[in-house]
TIGU-97946 format. One line per field, with one value per residue (C-alpha): z, y, x; residue number from 1. Coordinates in nm, 3 decimals. Layout:
N
Z = c(Z	...)
Y = c(Y	...)
X = c(X	...)
n = c(NUM	...)
This chain:
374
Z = c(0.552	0.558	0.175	0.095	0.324	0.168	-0.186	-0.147	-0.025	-0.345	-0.587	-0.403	-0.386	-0.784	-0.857	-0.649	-0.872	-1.125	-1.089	-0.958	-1.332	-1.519	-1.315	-1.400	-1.767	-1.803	-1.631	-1.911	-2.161	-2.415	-2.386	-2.728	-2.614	-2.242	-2.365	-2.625	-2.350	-2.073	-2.365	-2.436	-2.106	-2.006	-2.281	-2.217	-1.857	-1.645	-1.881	-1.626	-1.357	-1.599	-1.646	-1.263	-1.216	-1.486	-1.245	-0.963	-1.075	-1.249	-0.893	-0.723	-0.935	-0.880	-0.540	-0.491	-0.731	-0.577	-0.249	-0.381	-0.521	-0.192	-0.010	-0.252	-0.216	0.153	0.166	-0.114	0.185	0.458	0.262	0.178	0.496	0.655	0.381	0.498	0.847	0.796	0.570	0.875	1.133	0.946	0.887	1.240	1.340	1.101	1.234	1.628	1.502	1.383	1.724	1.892	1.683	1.753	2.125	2.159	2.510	2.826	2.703	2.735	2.405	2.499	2.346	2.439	2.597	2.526	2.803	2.837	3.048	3.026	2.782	2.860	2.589	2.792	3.009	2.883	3.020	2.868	2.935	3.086	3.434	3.685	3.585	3.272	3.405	3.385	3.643	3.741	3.598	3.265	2.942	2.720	2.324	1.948	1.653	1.626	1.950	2.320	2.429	2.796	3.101	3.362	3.614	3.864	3.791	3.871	3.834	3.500	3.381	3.349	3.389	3.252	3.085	2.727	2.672	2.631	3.004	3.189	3.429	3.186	3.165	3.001	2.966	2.598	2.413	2.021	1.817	1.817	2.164	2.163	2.319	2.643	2.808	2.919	2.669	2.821	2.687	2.509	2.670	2.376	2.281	1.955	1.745	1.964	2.235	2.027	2.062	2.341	2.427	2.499	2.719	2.949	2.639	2.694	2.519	2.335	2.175	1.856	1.709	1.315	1.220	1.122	1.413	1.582	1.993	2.180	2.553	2.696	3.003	3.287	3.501	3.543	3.387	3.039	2.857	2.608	2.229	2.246	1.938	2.118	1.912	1.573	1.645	1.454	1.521	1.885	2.029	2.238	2.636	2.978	2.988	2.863	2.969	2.812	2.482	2.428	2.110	1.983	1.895	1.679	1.912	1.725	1.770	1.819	2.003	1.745	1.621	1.923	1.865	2.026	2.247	2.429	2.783	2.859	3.162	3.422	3.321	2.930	2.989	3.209	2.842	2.622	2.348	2.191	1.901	1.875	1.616	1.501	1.333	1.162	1.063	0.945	0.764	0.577	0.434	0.333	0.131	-0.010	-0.097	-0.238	-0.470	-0.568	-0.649	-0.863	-1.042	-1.137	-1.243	-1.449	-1.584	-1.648	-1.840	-2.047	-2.181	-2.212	-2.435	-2.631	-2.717	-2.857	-3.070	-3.184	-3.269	-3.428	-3.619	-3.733	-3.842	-4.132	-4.237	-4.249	-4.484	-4.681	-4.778	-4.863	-5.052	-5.273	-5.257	-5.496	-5.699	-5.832	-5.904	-6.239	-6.283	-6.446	-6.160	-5.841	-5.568	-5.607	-5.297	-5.512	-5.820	-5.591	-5.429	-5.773	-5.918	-5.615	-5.671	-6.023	-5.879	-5.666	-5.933	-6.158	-5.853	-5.827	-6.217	-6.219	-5.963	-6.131	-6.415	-6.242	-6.031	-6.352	-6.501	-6.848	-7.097	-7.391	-7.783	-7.978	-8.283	-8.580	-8.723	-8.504	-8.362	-8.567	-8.465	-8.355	-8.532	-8.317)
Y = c(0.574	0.208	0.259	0.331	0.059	-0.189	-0.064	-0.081	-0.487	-0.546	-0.405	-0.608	-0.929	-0.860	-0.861	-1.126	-1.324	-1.171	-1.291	-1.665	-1.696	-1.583	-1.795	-2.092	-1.973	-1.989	-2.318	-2.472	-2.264	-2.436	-2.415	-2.213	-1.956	-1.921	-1.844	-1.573	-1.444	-1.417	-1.232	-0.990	-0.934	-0.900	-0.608	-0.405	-0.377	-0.571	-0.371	-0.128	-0.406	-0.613	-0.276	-0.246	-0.583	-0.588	-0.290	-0.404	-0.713	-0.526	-0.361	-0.614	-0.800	-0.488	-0.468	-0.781	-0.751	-0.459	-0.643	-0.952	-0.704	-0.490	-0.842	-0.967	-0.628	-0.669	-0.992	-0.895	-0.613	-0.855	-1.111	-0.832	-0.694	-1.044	-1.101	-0.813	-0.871	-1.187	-1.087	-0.815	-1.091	-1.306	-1.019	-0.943	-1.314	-1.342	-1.061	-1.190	-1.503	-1.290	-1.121	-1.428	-1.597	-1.326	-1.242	-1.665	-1.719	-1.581	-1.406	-1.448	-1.468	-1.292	-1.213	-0.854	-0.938	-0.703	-0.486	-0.426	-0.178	0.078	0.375	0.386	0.282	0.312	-0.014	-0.347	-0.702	-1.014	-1.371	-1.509	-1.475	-1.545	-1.890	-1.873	-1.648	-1.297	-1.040	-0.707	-0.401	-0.638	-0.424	-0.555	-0.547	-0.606	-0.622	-0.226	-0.126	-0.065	-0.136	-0.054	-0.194	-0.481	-0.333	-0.633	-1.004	-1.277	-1.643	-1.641	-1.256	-0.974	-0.580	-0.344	0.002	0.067	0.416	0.655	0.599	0.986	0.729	0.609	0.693	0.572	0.661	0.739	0.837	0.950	0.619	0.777	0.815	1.176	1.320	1.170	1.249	1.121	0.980	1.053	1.040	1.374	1.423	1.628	1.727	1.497	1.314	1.442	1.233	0.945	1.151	1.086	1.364	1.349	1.598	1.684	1.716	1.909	2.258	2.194	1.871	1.904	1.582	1.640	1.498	1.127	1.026	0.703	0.722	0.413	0.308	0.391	0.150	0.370	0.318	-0.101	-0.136	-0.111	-0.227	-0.046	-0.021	-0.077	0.167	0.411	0.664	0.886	1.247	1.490	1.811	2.039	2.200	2.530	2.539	2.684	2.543	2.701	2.501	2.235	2.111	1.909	1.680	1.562	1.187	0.971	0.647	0.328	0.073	0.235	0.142	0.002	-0.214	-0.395	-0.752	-1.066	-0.915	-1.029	-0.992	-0.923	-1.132	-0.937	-1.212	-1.115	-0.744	-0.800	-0.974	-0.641	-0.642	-0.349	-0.543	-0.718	-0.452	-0.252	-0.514	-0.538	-0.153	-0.240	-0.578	-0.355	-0.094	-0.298	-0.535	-0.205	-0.077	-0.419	-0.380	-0.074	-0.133	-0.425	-0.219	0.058	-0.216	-0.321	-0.052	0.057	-0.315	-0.202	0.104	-0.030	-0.281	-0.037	0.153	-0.064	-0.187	0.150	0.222	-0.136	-0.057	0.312	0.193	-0.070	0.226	0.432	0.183	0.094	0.411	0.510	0.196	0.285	0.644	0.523	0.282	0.534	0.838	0.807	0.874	1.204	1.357	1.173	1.406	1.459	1.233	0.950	1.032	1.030	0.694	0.569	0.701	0.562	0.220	0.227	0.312	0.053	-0.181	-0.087	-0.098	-0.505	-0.562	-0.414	-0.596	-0.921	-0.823	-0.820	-1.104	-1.322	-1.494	-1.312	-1.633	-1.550	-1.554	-1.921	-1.893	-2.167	-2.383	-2.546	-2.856	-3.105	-3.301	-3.737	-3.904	-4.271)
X = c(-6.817	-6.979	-7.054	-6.686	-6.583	-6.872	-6.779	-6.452	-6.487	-6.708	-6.396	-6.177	-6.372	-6.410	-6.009	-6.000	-6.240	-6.115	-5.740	-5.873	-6.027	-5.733	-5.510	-5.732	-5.714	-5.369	-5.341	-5.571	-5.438	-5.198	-4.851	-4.818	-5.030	-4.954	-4.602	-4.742	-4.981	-4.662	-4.478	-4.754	-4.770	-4.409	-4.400	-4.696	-4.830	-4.581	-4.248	-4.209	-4.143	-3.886	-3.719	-3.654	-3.573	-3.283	-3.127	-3.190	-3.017	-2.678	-2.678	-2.668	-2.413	-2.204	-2.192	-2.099	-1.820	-1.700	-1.730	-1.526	-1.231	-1.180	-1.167	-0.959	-0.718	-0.745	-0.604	-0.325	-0.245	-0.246	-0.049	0.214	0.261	0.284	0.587	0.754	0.724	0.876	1.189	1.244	1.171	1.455	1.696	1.696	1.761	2.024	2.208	2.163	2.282	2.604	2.593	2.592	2.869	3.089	3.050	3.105	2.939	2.868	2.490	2.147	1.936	1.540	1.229	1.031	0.706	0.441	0.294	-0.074	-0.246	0.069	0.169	0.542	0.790	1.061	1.022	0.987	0.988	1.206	1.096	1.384	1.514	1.756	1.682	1.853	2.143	2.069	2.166	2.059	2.186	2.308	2.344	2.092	2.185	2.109	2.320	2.271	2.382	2.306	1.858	1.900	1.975	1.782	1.634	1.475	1.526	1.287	1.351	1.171	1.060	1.297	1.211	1.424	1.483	1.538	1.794	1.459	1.390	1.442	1.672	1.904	2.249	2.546	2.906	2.983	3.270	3.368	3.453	3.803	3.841	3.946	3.591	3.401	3.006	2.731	2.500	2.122	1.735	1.668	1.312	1.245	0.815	0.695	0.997	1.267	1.139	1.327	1.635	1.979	2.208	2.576	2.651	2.944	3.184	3.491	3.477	3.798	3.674	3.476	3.230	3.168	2.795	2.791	3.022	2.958	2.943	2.973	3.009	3.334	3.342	3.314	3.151	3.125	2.778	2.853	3.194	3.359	3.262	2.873	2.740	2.491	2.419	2.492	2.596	2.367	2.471	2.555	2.275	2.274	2.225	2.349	2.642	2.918	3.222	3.103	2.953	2.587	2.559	2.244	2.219	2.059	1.983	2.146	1.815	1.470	1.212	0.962	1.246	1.341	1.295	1.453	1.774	2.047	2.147	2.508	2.660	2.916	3.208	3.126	3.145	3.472	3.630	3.516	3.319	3.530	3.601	3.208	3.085	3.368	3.454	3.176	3.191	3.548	3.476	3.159	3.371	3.647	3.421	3.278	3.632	3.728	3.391	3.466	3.884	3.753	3.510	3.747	4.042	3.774	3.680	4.044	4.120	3.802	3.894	4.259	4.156	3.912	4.189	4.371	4.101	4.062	4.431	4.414	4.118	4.267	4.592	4.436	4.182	4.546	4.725	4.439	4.349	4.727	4.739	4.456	4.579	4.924	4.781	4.453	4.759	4.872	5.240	5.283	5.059	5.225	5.402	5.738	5.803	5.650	5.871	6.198	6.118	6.104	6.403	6.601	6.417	6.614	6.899	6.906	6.803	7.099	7.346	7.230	7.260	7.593	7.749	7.577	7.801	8.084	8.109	7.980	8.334	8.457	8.458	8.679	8.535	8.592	8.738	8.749	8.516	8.224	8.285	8.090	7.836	7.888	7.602	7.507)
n = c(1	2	3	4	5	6	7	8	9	10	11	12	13	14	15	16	17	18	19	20	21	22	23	24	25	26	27	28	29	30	31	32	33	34	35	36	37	38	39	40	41	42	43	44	45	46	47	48	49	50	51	52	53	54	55	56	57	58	59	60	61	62	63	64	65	66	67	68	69	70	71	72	73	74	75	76	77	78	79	80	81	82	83	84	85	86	87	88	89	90	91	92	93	94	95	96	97	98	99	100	101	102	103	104	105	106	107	108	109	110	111	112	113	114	115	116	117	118	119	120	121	122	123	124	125	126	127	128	129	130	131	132	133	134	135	136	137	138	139	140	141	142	143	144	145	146	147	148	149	150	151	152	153	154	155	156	157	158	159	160	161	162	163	164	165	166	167	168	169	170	171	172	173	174	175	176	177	178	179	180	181	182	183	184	185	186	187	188	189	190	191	192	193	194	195	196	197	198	199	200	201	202	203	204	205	206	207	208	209	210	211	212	213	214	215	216	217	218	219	220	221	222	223	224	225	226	227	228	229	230	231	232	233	234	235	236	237	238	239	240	241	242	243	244	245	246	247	248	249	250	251	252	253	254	255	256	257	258	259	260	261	262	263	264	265	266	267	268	269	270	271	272	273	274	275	276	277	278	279	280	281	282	283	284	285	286	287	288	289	290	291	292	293	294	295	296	297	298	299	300	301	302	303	304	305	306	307	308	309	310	311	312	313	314	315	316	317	318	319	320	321	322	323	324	325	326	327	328	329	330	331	332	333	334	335	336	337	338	339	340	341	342	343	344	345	346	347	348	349	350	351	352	353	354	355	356	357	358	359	360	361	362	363	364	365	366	367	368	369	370	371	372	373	374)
């Protein structure tokens, strides 16, 4: 083993000497022929190694390309999503602006805090308080409908309830008026949890889908006309007095932003008129629309057809114009040959009573009268 290990030292101290000369060569070596040398080199032993390095180099260039176009996608994601949330951010202040305008005074404008530490979507927490004028057991609101309800009031936080709380209740009746319940959380397994019920609904009264429910007043909490839900069908239970309607809740809870708090003196005025009118004022700009668009389209085709009839009438007469004068007369219909004979008729009837109306001046007789020469 000390031979190997001493012969092994030797080989080593050799290259070593070896590579210290060669270096010193190609320091003292010419330009001209270090660059040959390096070329030589570069082709034969040390190709492999040039090879590798290329790669290793379109790899890397790669990568990071690939790296610079995923961060560049991310932030084109980021950048979208931010523009969205802001044209839904503005929409929704717009229309609690509307709110706002209409319902004139006696609110409270809030924002949702978020809650940390707690998994249940039916509570939430505003930031004003009693400081600012809100009351317990207010009816809280958006442009869409009925949120919830207050629940305890501190001089600057509010806690309250939204409508999927197992505690909520609210009386609700048909838009129309002609069916009344109680409007409750549906406490339904996966998406039906984000469901109400109306239940309580006399047997004899009948709610197509589609129909609007909204508060009916009883009750003091909430005044009449708040939108609560959309009726989507009846569902089947115990009861059979009575009917249950499954609703589709008017604001959700991922889209509560900034609400407003109802005061008692507010809810004692009504708000029965706050978004019907809105409902009303929608469909009778879309009705408006769409009796312009069809008087419209009725002057349109008016005035086609009279182009056409126009345009049919000259290709008429022209062609029965070019029709008589190409027919020569021995071969022209009979009609042709009798409004030409009554043409001559009518011709000789004018001549003749030329004739006769023309004074009769009698024949001279005699020589001619001659001529005065000047």
């Amino acid at each position: 083993m000390a031979r190997s290990v001493r012969g092994g030292g030797r080989l080593d101290t050799g290259l070593l000497v070896t590579c210290l000369l060669l270096s010193v060569v190609c320091v003292v070596m010419p330009q001209r022929f270090r660059d040959s040398v390096s070329a030589a080199l570069r082709q034969t032993v040390l190709f492999p190694l040039v090879v590798l390095e290329g790669k290793a180099t379109g790899v890397r260039a790669t990568i990071s390309a690939r790296d610079e176009l995923l961060a560049t996608r991310a932030q084109a994601i980021t950048d979208t999503l931010s523009l969205r949330a802001v044209t839904d951010e503005n929409t929704t202040l717009r229309r609690l602006l509307g709110l706002s305008a209409r319902l004139g005074d006696g609110f409270v404008v809030a924002e949702v805090l978020p809650r940390r530490g707690t998994n249940e979507d039916f509570r939430m927490t505003l930031s004003v308080g009693s400081r600012a004028g809100v009351e317990a057991f207010a009816p809280i609101v958006t442009a869409d409908g009925l949120v919830g309800m207050t629940e305890r009031v501190d001089s600057n936080t509010t806690f309250a309830i939204t409508w999927a709380s197992p505690d909520f209740r609210v009386s609700g009746m048909s838009e129309t008026g002609s069916a009344f319940g109680i409007v409750q959380a549906h406490l339904g397994a996966g998406a039906e949890r984000l469901l109400l019920e109306l239940r309580g609904v006399p047997f004899r009264e009948k709610l197509d889908s589609g129909e609007v429910v909204v508060s009916s007043g009883l009750g003091g909490t909430y005044p009449r006309g708040i939108p609560v839900g959309r009726v989507i069908g009846e569902i089947t239970t115990t009861e059979k007095w009575a009917r249950t309607y499954l609703l589709t809740p008017s604001v959700l809870p991922a889209g509560i932003g900034p609400v407003i708090v109802l005061r008692s003196a507010r809810g004692l005025r009504g708000v029965n008129t706050i978004w019907t009118n809105v409902a009303s004022a929608d469909s009778a700009a879309r009705a408006i629309a769409a009796a312009g668009d069809s008087v419209a389209r009725l002057s349109a085709m008016a005035e086609l057809a009279a182009r056409r009839s126009a345009v049919d009438s000259a290709v008429t007469d022209s062609l029965l114009r070019d029709r008589l004068l190409s027919t020569p007369p021995t071969v022209r219909s009979p009609m042709t040959r009798v409004d030409s004979a009554r043409a001559d008729s009518v011709r000789r009837a004018r001549l003749d009573s030329m004739r006769r109306q023309a004074p009769s001046v009698p024949p001279r007789t005699g020589p001619p009268p001659a001529l005065e020469l000047r």
